[in-house]
C-alpha positions as CSV (number, residue, x, y, z in Angstrom):
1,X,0.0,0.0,0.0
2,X,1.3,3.5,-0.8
3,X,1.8,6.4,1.2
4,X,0.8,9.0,-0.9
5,X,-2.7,10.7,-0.3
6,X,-4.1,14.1,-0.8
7,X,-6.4,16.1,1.6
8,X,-8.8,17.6,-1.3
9,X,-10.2,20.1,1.5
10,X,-6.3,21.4,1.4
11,X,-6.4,21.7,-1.8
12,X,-10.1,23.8,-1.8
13,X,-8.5,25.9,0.8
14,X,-5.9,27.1,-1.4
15,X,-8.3,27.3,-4.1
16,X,-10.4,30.0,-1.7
17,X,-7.0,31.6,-1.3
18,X,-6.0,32.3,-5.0
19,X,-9.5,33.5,-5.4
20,X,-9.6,35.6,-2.3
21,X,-5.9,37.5,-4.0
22,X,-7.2,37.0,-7.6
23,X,-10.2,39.3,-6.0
24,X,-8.1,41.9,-4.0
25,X,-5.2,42.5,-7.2
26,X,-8.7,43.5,-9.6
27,X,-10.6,45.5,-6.7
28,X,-6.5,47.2,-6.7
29,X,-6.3,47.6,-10.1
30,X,-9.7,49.6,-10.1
31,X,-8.7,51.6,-7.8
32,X,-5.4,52.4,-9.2
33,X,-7.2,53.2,-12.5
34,X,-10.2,55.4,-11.0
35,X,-7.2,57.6,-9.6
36,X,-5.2,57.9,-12.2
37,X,-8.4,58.5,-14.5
38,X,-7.8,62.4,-14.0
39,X,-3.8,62.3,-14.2
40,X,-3.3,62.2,-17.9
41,X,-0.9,65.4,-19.0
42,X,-0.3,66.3,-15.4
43,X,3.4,67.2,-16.0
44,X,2.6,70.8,-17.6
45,X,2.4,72.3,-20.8
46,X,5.3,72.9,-21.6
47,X,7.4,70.9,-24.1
48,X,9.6,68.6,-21.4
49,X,5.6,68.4,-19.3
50,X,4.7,66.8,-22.2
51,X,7.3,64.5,-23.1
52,X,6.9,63.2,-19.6
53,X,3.3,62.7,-19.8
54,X,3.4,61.2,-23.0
55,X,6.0,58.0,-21.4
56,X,4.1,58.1,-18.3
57,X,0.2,58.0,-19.9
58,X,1.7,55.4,-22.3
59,X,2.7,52.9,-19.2
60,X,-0.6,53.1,-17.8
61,X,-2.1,50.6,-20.3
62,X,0.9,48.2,-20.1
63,X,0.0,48.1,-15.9
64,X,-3.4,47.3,-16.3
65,X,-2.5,44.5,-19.4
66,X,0.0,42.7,-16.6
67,X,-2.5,43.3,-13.6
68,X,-5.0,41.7,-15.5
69,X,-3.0,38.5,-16.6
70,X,-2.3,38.7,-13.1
71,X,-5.5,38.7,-12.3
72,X,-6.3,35.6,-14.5
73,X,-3.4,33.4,-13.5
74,X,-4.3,33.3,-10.6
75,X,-8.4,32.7,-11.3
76,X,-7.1,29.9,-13.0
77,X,-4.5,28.2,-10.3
78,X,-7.8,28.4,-8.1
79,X,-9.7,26.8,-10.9
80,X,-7.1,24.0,-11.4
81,X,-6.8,23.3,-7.6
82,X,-10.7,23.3,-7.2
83,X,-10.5,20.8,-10.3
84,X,-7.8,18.7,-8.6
85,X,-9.3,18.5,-5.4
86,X,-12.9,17.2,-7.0
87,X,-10.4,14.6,-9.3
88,X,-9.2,13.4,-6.4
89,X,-12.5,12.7,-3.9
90,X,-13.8,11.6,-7.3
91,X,-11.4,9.4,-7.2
92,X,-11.6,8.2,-4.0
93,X,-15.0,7.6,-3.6
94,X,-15.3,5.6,-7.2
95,X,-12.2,3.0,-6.8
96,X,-13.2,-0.3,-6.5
97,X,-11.3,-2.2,-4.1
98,X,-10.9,-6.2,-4.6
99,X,-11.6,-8.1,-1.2
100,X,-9.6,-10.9,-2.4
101,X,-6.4,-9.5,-2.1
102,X,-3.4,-10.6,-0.6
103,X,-1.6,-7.9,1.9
């Protein structure tokens, strides 16, 4: 007989926990982007004020790109450990077991 076993409720409570940051990185990223919503061209008018804005307002959509994939990879390493944990009891509670067997 093996040693090896898995506790599927382990692996739903790290599921809740991915979901739980998955949740607080997009609730972050809104809020980042409602407050930067009025910041576009706040360096200035003049010609080196706009040259900055110009980098800076251009970074603003690579942040939210990243966040987001963020975002997803980590919806989906909850989805695969939820996944995992119902293979497993699955598992478990399907295998047949002969009687018959020698130890």
């Amino acid at each position: 007989m093996s040693d090896f076993s898995v506790d599927p409720a382990a692996f739903r409570t790290a599921a809740s926990t991915f979901d739980t940051a998955g949740n607080q990185l997009s609730e972050a990223l809104g809020a980042l982007l409602a407050a930067l919503a009025d910041t576009g061209g706040m360096a200035g008018a003049d010609k080196p004020g706009h040259r900055f804005s110009a980098s800076y307002d251009g970074t603003v959509p690579s942040v939210e790109s990243v966040t987001r994939t963020g975002v997803t990879g980590l919806k989906s390493i909850a989805t695969g450990l939820r996944t995992t944990a119902e293979n497993y009891r699955d598992a478990d509670t399907t295998s047949a077991f002969p009687t018959d067997r020698e130890p």
